[in-house]
C-alpha positions in Angstrom: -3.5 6.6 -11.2 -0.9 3.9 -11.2 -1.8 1.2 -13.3 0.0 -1.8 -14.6 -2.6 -3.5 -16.8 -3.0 -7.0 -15.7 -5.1 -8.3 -13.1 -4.2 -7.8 -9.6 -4.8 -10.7 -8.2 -2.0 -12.7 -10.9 -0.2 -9.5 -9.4 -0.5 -11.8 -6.0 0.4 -15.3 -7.7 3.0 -13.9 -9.8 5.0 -12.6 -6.4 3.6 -16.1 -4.4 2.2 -13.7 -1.5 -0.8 -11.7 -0.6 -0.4 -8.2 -1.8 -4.0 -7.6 -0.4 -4.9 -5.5 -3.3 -8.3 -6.6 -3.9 -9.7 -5.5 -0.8 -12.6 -8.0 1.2 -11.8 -10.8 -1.2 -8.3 -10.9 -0.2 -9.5 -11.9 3.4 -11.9 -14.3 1.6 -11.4 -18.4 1.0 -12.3 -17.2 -2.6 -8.8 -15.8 -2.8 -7.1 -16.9 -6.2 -3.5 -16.6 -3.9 -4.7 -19.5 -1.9 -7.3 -21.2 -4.3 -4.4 -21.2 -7.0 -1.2 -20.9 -5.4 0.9 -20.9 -8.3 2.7 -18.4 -10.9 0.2 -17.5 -13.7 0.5 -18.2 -17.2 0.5 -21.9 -18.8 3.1 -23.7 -17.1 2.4 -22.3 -13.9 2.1 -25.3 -12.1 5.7 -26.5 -13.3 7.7 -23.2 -12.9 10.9 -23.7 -10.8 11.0 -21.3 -8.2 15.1 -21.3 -8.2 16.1 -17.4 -8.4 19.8 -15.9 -8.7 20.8 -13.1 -6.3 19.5 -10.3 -9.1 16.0 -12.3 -9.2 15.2 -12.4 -5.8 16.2 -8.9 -5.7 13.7 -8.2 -8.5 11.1 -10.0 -6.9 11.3 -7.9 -3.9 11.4 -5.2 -5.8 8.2 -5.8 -7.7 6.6 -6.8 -4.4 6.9 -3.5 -2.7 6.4 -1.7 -6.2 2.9 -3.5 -6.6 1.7 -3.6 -3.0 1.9 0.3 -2.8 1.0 0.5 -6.3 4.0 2.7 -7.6 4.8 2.4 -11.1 8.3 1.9 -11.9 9.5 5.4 -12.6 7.8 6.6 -9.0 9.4 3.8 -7.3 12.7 4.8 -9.2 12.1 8.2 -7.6 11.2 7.3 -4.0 14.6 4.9 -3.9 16.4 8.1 -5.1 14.9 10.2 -2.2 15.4 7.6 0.5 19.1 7.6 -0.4 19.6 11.3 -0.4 17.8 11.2 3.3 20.2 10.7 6.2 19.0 7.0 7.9 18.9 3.4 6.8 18.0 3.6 3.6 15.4 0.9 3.1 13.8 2.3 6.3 13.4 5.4 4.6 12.0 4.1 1.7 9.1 2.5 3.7 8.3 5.2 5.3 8.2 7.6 2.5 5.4 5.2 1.0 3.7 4.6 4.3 3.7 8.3 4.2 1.5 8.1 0.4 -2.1 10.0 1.2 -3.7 7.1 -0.2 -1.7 4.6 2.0 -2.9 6.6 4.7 -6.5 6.7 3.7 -6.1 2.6 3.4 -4.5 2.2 6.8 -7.5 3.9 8.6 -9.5 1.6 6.9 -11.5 4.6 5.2 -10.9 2.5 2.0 -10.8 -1.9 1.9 -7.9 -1.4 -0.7 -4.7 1.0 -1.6 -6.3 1.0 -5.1 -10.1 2.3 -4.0 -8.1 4.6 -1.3 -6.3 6.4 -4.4 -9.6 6.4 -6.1 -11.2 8.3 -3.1 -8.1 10.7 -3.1 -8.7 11.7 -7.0 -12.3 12.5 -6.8 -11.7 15.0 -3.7 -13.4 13.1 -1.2 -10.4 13.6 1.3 -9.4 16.3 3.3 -6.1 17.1 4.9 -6.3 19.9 7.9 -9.3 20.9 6.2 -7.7 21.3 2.8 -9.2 19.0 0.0 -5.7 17.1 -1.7 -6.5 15.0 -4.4 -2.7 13.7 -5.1 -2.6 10.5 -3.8 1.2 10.5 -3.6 0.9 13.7 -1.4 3.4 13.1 1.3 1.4 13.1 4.8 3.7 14.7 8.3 3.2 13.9 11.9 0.1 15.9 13.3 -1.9 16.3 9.9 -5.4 15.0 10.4 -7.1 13.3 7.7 -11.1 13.7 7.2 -14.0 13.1 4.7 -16.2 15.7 3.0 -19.5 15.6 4.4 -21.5 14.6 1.4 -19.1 11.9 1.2 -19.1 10.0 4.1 -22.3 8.8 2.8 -20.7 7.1 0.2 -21.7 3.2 0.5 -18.7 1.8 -0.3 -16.5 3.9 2.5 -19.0 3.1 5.0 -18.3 -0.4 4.3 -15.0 -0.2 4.3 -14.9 1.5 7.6 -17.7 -1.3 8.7 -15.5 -4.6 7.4 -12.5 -3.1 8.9 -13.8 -3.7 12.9 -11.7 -6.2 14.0 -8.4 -5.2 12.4 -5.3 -3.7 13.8 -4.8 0.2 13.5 -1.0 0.8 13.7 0.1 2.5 16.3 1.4 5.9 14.8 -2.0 6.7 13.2 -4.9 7.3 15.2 -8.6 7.0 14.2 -12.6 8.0 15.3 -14.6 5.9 13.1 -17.4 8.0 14.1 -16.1 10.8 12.9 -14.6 9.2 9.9 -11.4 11.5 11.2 -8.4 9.8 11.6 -4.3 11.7 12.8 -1.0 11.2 11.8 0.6 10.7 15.6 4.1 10.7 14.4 6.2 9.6 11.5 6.3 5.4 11.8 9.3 3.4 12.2 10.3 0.1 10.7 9.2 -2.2 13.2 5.4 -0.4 13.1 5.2 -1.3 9.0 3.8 -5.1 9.1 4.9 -4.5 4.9 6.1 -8.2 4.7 9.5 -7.3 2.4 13.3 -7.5 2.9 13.7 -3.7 2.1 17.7 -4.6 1.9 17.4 -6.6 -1.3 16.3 -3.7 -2.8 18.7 -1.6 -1.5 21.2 -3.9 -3.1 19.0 -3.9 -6.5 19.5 -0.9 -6.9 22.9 -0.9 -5.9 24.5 -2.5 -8.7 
């Protein structure tokens, strides 16, 4: 499982956005990117936001890199893909990590966070067409359906994931029975059914030079 080390929510500060990695909390007024909306570190509340072409291009970079939770090489990887793939490039980047089991398993709010979602996928909790995949970089395709084991639907904190999730917005190429805990990949999503709030072309042009 990707990890970088450090705590996510400086992940959050560090980028000056919510990356909604910490699941409920991120919704909460207990939210360090609110509470303390500043860079970490020491002189955090001094640090000069004033970036060069390259750093805002960075920035984005680490953004997207964090919020799917991709280490650098994987990200390296996808980028490679998306250009290889006929299509607007940063487009196709999206939607190749849109397209990440455990980004799936997070939108149908089976899971409060991408990091608990890729948890869920590891330990074999999640079924696709039946099959148990635990890669949680397994590339999803319109008309899979996603489940839960049995035994685990009883898990407490899917249940409450599924529970907290009521009132949020399913996008509109997935569809899920909460019931069921069964949710369907309707078709492959486009750009403007991503709410991922990055400028995909400044890392197009990172990695560009």
């Amino acid at each position: 499982m990707a990890n970088e080390g450090n705590p996510v929510c400086k992940r959050c500060r560090r980028e000056g956005v919510k990356l909604f990695l910490k699941g409920d909390k991120c919704y909460s007024r207990k939210c360090p990117a609110e509470t303390r909306a500043f860079p970490p570190g020491q002189h955090g509340h001094n640090m000069q936001r004033k970036l060069s072409d390259y750093g805002t291009q960075l920035r984005e970079k680490q953004k997207m890199r964090r919020i799917y939770g991709v280490l650098e090489r994987q990200f390296r990887n996808y980028m490679k893909e998306a250009t290889r793939r006929q299509g607007v490039t940063g487009d196709t980047l999206l939607m190749l990590l849109e397209c990440r089991l455990d980004n799936i398993v997070y939108r149908l709010s089976l899971a409060s966070s991408r990091a608990q979602a890729r948890q869920f996928v590891n330990h074999g909790h999640i079924l696709v067409n039946g099959k148990r995949v635990d890669i949680p970089s397994y590339q999803v395709k319109a008309g899979d359906v996603i489940t839960v084991k049995d035994d685990s639907k009883k898990m407490a904190p899917m249940a409450e994931a599924v529970k907290s999730s009521a009132g949020r917005n399913l996008p509109a190429w997935l569809g899920f029975d909460a019931e069921a805990f069964k949710g369907e990949v309707l078709a492959m999503p486009k750009r403007d059914e991503i709410d991922t709030d990055v400028q995909e072309s400044l890392i197009v042009e990172y990695y560009s030079r």
